[in-house]
SEVEX-170259 format. One line per field, with one value per residue (C-alpha): residue number from 0; residue in three letters; z, x, y. Coordinates in steps of 0.5 Angstrom, whole numbers. Each point is the difference from the previous one (the first is absolute). Layout:
! SEVEX-170259
i <- c(NUM | ...)
aa <- c(Ala | ...)
pz <- c(Z | ...)
px <- c(X | ...)
py <- c(Y | ...)
END
This chain:
! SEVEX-170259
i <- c(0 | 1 | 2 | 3 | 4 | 5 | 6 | 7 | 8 | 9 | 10 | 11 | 12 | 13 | 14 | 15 | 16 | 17 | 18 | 19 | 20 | 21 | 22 | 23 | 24 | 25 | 26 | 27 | 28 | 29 | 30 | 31 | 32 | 33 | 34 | 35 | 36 | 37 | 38 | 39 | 40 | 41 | 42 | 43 | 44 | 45 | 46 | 47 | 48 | 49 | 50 | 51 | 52 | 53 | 54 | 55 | 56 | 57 | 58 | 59 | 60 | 61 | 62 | 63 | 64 | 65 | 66 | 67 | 68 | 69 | 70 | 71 | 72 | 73 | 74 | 75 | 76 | 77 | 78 | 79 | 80 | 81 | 82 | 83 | 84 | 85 | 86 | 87 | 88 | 89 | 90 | 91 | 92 | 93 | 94 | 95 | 96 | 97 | 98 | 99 | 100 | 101 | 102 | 103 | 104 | 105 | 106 | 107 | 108 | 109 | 110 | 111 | 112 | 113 | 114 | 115 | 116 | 117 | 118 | 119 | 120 | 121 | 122 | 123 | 124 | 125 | 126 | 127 | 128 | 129 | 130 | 131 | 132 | 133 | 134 | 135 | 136 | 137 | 138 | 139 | 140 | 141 | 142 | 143 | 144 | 145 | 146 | 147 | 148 | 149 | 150 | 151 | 152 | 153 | 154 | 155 | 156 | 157 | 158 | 159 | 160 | 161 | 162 | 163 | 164 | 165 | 166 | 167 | 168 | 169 | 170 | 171 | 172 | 173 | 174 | 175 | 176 | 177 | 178 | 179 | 180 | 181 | 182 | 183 | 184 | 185 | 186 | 187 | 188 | 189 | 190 | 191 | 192 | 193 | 194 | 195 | 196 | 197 | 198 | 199 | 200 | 201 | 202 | 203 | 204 | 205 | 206 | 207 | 208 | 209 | 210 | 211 | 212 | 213 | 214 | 215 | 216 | 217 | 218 | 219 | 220 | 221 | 222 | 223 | 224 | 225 | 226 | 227 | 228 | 229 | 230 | 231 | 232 | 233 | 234 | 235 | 236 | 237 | 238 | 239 | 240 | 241 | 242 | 243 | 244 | 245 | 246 | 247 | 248 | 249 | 250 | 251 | 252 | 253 | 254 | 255 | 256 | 257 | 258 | 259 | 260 | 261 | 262 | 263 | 264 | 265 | 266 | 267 | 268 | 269 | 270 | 271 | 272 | 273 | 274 | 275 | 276 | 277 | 278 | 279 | 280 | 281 | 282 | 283 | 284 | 285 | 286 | 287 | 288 | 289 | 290 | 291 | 292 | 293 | 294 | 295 | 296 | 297 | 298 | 299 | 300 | 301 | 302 | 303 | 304 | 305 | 306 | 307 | 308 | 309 | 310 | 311 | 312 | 313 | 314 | 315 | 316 | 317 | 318 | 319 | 320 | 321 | 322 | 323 | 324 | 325 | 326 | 327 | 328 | 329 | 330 | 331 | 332 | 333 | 334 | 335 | 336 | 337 | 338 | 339 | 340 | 341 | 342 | 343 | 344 | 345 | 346 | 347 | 348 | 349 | 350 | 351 | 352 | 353 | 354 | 355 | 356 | 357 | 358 | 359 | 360 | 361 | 362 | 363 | 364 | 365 | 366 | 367 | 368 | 369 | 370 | 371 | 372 | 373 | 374 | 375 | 376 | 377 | 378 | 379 | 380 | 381 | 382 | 383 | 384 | 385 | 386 | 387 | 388 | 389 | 390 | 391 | 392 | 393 | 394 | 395 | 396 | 397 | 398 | 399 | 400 | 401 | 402 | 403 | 404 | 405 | 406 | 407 | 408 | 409 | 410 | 411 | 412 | 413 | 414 | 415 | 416 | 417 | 418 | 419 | 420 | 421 | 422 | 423 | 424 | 425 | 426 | 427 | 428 | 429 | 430 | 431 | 432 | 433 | 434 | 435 | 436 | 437 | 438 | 439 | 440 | 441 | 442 | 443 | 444 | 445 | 446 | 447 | 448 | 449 | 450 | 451 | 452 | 453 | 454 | 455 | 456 | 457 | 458 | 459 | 460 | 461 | 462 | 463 | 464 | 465 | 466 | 467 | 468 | 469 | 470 | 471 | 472)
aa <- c(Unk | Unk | Unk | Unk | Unk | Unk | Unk | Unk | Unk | Unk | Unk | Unk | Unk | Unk | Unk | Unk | Unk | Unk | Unk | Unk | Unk | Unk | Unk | Unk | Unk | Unk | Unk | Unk | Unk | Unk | Unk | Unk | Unk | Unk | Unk | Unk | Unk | Unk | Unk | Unk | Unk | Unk | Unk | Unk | Unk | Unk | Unk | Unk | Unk | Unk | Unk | Unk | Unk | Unk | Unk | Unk | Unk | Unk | Unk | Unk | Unk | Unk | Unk | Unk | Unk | Unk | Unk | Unk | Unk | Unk | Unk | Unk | Unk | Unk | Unk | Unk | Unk | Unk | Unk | Unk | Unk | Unk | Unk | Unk | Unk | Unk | Unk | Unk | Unk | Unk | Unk | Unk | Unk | Unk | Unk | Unk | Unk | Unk | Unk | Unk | Unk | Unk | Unk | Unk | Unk | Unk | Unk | Unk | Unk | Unk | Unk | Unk | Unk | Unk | Unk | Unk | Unk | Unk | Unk | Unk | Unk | Unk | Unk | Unk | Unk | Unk | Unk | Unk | Unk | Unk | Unk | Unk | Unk | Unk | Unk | Unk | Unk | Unk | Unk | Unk | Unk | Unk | Unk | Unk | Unk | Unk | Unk | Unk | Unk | Unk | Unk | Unk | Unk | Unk | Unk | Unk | Unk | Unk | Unk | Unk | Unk | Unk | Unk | Unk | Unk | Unk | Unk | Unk | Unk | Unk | Unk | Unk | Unk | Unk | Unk | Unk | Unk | Unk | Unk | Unk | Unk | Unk | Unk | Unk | Unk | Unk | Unk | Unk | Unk | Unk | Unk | Unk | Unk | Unk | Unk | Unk | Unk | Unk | Unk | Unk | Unk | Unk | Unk | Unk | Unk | Unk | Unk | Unk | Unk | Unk | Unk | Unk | Unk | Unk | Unk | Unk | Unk | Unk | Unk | Unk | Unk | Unk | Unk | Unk | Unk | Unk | Unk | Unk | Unk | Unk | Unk | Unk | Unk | Unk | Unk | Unk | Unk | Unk | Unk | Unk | Unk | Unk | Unk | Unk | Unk | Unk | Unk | Unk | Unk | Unk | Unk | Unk | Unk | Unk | Unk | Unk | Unk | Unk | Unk | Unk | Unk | Unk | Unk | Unk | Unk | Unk | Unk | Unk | Unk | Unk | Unk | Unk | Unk | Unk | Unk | Unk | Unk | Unk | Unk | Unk | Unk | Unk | Unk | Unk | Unk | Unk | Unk | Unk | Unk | Unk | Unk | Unk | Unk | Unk | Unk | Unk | Unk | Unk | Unk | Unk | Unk | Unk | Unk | Unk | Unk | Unk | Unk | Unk | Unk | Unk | Unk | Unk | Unk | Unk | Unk | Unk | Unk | Unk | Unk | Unk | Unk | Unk | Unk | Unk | Unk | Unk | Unk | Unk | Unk | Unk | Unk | Unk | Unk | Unk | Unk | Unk | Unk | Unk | Unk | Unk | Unk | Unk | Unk | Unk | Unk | Unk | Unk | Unk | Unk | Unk | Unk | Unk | Unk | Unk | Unk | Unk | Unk | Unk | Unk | Unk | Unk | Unk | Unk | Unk | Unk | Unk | Unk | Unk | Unk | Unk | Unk | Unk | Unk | Unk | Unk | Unk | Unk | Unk | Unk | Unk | Unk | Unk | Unk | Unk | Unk | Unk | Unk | Unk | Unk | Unk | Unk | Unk | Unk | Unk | Unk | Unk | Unk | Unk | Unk | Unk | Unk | Unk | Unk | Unk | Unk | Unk | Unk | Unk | Unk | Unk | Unk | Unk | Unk | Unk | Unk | Unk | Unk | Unk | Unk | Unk | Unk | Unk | Unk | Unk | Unk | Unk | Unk | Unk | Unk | Unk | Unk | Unk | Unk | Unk | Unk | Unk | Unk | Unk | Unk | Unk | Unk | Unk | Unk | Unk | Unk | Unk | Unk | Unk | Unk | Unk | Unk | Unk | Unk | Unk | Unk | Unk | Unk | Unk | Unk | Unk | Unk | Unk | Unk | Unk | Unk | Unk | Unk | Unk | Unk | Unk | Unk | Unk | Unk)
pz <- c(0 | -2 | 6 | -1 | 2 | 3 | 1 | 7 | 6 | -2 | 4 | 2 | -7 | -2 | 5 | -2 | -8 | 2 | 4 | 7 | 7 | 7 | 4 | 7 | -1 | -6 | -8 | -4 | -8 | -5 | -6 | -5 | 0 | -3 | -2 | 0 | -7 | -3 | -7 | -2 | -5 | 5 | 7 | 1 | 8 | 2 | 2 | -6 | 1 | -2 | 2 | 2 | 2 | 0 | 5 | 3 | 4 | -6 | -6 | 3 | 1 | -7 | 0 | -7 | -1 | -3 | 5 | 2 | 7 | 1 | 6 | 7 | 5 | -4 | 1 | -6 | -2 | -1 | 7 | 3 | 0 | -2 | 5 | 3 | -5 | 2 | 7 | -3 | -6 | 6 | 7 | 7 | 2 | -5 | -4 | -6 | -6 | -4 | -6 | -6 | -6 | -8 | -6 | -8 | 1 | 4 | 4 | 8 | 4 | 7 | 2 | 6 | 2 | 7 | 2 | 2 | 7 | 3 | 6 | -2 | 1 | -5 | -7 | -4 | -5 | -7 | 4 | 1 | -7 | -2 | 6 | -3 | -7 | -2 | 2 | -6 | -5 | -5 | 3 | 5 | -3 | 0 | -6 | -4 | -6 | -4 | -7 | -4 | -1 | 0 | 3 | -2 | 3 | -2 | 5 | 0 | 6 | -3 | 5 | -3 | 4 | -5 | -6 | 0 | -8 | -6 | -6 | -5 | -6 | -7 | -1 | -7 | -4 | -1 | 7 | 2 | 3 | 5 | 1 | 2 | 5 | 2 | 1 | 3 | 6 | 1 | 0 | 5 | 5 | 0 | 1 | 6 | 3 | -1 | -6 | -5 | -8 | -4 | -6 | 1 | 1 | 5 | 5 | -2 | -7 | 0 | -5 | -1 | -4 | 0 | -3 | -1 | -4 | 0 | 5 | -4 | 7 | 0 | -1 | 0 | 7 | 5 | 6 | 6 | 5 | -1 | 6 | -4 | 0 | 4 | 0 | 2 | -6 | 2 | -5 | 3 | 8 | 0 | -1 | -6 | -3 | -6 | -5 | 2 | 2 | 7 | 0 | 2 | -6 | -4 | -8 | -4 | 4 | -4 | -6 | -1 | 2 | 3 | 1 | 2 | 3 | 1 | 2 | 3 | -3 | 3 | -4 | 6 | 2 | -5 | -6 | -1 | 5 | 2 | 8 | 1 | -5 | 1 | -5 | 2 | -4 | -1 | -1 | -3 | -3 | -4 | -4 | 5 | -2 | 1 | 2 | 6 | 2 | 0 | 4 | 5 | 2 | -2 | 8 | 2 | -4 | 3 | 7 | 0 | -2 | 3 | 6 | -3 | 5 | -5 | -6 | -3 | 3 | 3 | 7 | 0 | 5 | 0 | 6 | -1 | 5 | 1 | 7 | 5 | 4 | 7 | 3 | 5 | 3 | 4 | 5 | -2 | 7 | 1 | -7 | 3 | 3 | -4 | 0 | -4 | -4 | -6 | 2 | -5 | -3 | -1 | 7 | 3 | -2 | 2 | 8 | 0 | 5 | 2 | 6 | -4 | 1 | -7 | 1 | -7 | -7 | -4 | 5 | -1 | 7 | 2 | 5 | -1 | -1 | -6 | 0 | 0 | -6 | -3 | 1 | -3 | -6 | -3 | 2 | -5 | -5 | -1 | 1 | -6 | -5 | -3 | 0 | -6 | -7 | -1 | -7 | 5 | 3 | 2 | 5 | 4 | 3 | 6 | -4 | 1 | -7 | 1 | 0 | -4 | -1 | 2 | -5 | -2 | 0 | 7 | 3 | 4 | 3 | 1 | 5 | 3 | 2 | 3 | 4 | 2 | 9 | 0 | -5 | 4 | -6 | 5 | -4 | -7 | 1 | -2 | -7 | 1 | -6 | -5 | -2 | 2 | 7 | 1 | -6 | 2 | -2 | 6 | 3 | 6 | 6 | 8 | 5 | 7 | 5 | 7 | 4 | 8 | 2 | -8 | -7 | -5 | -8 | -4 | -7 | -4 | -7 | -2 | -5 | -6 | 0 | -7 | 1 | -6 | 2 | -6 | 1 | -1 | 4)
px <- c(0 | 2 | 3 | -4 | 5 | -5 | 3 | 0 | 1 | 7 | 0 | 6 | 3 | -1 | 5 | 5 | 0 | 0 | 6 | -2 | 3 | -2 | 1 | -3 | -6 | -1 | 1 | 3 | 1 | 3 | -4 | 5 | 4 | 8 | 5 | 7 | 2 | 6 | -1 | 6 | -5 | -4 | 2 | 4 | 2 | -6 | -7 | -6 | -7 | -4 | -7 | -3 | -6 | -7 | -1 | 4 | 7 | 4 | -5 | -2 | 8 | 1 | 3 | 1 | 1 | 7 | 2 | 8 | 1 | 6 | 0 | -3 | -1 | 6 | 5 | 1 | -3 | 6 | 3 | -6 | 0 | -5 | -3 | 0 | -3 | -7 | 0 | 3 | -6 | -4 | 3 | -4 | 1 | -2 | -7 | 3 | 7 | 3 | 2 | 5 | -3 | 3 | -4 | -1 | -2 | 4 | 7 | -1 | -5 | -3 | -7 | -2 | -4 | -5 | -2 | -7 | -1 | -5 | -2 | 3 | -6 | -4 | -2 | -2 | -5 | 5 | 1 | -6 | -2 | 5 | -2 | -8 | 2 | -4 | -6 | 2 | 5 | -3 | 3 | 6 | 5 | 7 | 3 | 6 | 2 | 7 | 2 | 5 | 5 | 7 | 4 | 7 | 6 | 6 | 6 | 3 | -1 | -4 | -3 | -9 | -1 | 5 | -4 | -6 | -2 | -1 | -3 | -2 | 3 | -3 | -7 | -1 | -5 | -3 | -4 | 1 | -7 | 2 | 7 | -2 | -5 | 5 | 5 | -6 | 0 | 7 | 1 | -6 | 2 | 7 | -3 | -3 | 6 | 4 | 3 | -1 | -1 | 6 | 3 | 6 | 5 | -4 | 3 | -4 | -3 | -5 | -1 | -5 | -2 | -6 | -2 | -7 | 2 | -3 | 4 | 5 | 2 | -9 | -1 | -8 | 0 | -5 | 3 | 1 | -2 | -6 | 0 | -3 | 5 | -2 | 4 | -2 | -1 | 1 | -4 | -6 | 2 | -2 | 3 | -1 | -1 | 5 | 1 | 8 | 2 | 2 | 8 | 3 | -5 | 5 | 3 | -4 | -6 | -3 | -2 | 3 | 6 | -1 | 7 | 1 | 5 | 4 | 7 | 3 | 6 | 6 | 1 | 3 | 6 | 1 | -4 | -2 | -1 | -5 | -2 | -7 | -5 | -6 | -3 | -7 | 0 | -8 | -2 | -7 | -6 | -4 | 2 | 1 | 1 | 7 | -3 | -4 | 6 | 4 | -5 | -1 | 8 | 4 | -2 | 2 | 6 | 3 | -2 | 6 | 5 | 4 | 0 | 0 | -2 | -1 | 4 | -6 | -8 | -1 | -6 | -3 | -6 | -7 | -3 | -7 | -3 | -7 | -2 | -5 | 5 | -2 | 5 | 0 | 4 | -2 | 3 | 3 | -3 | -6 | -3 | -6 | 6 | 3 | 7 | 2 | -3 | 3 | 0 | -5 | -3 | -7 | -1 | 4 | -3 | -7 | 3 | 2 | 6 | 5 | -3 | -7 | -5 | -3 | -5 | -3 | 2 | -7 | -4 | 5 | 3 | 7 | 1 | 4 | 8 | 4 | 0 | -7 | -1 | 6 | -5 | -5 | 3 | 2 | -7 | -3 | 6 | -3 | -8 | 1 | 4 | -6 | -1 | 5 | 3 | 4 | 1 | 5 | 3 | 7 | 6 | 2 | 7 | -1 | -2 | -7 | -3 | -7 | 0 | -6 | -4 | -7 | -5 | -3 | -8 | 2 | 1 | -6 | 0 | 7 | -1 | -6 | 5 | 5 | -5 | -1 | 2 | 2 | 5 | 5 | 0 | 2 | 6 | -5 | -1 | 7 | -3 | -7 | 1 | -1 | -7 | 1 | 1 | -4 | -6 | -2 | 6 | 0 | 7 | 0 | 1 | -3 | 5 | -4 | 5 | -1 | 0 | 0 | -6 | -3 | 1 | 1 | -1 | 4 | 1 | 6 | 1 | 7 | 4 | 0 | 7 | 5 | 5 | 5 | 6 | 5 | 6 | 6 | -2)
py <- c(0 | 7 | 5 | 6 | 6 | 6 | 8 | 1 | 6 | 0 | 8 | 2 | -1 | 6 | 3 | -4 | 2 | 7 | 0 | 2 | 0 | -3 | 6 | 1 | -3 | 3 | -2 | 5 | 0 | 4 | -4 | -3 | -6 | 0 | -5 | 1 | 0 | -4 | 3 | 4 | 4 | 2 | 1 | -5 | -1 | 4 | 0 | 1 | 1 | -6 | 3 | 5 | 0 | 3 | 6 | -2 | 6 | -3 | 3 | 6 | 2 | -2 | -7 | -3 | -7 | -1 | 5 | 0 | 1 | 4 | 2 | -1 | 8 | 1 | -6 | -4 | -7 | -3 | 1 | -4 | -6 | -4 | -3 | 8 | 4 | -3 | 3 | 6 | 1 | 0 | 3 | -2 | 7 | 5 | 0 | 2 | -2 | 4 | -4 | 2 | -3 | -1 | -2 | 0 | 8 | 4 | 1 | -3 | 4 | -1 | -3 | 1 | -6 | 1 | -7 | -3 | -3 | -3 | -6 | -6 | -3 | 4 | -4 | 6 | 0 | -1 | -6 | -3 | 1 | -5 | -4 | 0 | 0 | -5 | 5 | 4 | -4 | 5 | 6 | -4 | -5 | -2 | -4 | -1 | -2 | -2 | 3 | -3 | 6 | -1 | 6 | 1 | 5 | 2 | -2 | 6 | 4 | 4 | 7 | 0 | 6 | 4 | -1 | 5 | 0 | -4 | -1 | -5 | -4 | 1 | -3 | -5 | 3 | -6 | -1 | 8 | -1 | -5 | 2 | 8 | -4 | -4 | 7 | 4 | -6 | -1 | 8 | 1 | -5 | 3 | 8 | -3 | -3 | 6 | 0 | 6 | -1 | 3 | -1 | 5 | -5 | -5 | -3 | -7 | -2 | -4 | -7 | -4 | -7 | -4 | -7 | -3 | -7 | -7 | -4 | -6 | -4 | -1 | -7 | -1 | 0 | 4 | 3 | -5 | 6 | 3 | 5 | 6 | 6 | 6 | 8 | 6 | 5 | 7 | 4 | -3 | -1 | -8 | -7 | -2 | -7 | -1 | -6 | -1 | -7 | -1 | 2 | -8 | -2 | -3 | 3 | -6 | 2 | 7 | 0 | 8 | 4 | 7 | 5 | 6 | 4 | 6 | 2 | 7 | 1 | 4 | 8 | 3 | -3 | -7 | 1 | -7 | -3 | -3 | 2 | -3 | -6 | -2 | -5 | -4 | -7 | -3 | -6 | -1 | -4 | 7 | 5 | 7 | 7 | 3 | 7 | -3 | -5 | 8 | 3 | -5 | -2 | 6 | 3 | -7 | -1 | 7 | 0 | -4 | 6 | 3 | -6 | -7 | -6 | -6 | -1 | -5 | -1 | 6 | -1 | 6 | 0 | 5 | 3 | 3 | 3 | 4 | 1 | 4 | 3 | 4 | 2 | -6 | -5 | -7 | -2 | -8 | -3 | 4 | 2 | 5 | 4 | 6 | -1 | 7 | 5 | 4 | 7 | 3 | -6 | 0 | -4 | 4 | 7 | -4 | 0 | -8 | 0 | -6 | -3 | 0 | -7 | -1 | -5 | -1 | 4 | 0 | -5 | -5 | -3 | 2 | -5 | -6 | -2 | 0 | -7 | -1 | 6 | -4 | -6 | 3 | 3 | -7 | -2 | 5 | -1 | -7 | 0 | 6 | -3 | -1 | 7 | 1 | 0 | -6 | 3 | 5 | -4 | 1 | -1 | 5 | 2 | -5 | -6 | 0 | -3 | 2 | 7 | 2 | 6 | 0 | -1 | 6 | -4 | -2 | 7 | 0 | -6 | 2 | 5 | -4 | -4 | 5 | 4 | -7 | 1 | -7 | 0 | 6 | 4 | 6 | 3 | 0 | 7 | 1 | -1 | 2 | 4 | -5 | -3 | -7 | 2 | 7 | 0 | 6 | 5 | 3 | 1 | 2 | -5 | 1 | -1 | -2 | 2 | -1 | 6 | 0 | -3 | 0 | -2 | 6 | -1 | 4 | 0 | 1 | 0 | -3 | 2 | -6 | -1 | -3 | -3 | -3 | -3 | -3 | -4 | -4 | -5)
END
């Protein structure tokens, strides 16, 4: 019998991915996560930023992904060593950080980076939406996906941060329209990375090629995987199914070859070379359009420049999140109880304080423990099943192979059944703007807090928050 994987309250999760510190009684984030590099293009020896995440002190500084940390309150990174740098990114005893940081568009210059602490025992709301994801898969969903790309560098020690413009190589006449695509994509990633388009002596020229061509290895055979191929598209913000074979289907297996490719060769200091390559190989069964496969993977394709983690089958991981956010934290042990409440939040402008007692949240119970709401909620995943669009089904970053929205002919029964008491759908609220869970449209939510030796309602209209996190996993 087949093991069925379901999400759980992984809580504290998120802490962690947001590079937070323990600090009397108190967690304190700066919201980014960083790697040492030992890419001797780009930051070799140092600490670069892999994330940066929504709403989070990082963003609202200024922080970019790619980010090269040069220096700590003024002292350099490379006379830290690495199992200090952690401690000094984050001091016990000051609430703020002052980081001197390179990247593609200008010389180093200093961040300052205020950090947000609350009480170590507060789950947040950004949290328990990933917790309850499966309330909302529509709005709150963690996926990743593997491209074939094959990603080359030179060897030479070479400084990325140097090189500040290019421009492109002649286009073949024969195919302008595809090829003037295709440079308009390249050059609108790189303009958001800093570079500027010049073709005045630029430090970059960049080159392209591409093939659409029968496959000569294919020998009649089907592919033996059939997992269907999944990739985020950017132009229209959604995962998106493609007709590419899986990347470990054998050569033989695809009737039909898609390459495409593009370098960036050295003008700056040896003309020539050739810095940084990206070249994309597809195997598949069905004719395909060159202009969708550029439009979809160019973005994919350059987020790997200037910092290269894989050479070949780059990981990358989606994190899409649409959530009620009030301003309020739980406390993990005592769920009624408010742990914290941003300053000016909506619940903090509506007189909800630490220390609040919330015994219900739109007529739902806030009485049990995490474990019997963890309880609860894989109950519901399983009696809803039936709920869903299997012709959505996917797999999810934690490996849950059932994710399915829901059908859009159920939504009534739907929220029958998260308004149903008994199935601890407390936490549904922080996707009450959606019409399988609230059909009124309605969204304002009623707090009942208890107040000395009675229960006040208080309404709050929160603050439908977006989130897009796109990384190499």
């Amino acid at each position: 019998m087949k093991k069925v994987i379901f999400p759980v309250l992984f809580i504290f999760s998120s802490f962690v991915m947001l590079f937070a510190q323990n600090v009397n009684d108190r967690i304190c984030r700066l919201g980014l996560t960083y790697e040492v590099s030992t890419n001797k293009l780009w930051g070799n020896h140092k600490p670069v930023v892999i994330s940066v995440y929504p709403y989070s002190p990082a963003e609202m500084a200024g922080l970019k992904q790619n980010d090269i940390i040069e220096k700590i309150d003024g002292i350099s990174v490379l006379e830290i060593s690495e199992d200090d740098l952690g401690d000094r990114l984050n001091p016990a005893d000051r609430d703020e950080v002052v980081l001197t940081v390179s990247n593609l568009s200008s010389e180093p210059r200093e961040i300052l980076v205020k950090k947000e602490c609350k009480r170590s025992a507060a789950i947040a709301e950004e949290q328990l939406a990933s917790a309850f994801s499966m309330y909302s898969l529509e709005s709150t969903v963690e996926r990743t996906f593997v491209c074939p790309f094959n990603t080359m560098t030179t060897r030479d020690a070479v400084d990325l941060t140097k090189y500040k413009t290019f421009a492109f190589s002649s286009i073949d006449e024969n195919n302008s329209q595809l090829e003037n695509s295709i440079n308009a994509s390249i050059r609108r990633e790189l303009t958001n990375k800093g570079l500027r388009y010049s073709t005045y002596q630029p430090d970059l020229l960049v080159e392209t090629y591409y093939l659409f061509d029968t496959n000569p290895n294919y020998k009649g055979r089907s592919a033996s995987n059939k997992e269907v191929t999944y990739r985020y598209d950017f132009s229209t913000g959604k995962m998106v199914k493609l007709p590419f074979l899986n990347v470990n289907s054998g050569q033989s297996e695809g009737q039909y070859i898609l390459q495409f490719g593009f370098r960036f060769l050295d003008q700056r200091m040896t003309p020539g070379r050739v810095l940084w390559e990206c070249e994309a190989n597809e195997l598949l069964n069905d004719s395909y359009s060159l202009d969708d496969y550029v439009r979809v993977h160019i973005p994919l394709m350059c987020m790997q420049y200037p910092y290269v983690k894989y050479n070949r089958n780059v990981l990358f991981r989606v994190s899409q999140k649409s959530y009620n956010y009030t301003g309020i934290s739980y406390n993990i042990d005592r769920l009624y109880e408010v742990a914290d409440v941003d300053p000016g939040s909506p619940a903090g402008k509506a007189g909800i304080a630490p220390g609040d007692r919330i015994e219900q949240i739109e007529g739902k119970k806030l009485d049990r423990t995490t474990e019997e709401y963890t309880s609860a909620y894989k109950q519901f995943i399983t009696s809803t099943m039936k709920l869903r669009d299997k012709k959505t089904m996917f797999t999810d970053a934690n490996g849950f192979t059932r994710c399915m929205f829901w059908d859009t002919f159920k939504y009534p029964q739907v929220a029958k059944t998260i308004q149903n008491p008994n199935n601890l759908t407390v936490f549904s609220y922080l996707y009450y703007f959606a019409p399988y869970v609230n059909p009124s449209g309605n969204n304002q939510i009623t707090f009942t807090v208890q107040r000395g030796n009675g229960a006040e309602e208080i309404g709050i209209r929160p603050e439908v928050r977006k989130e897009l996190t796109i990384e190499i996993n």
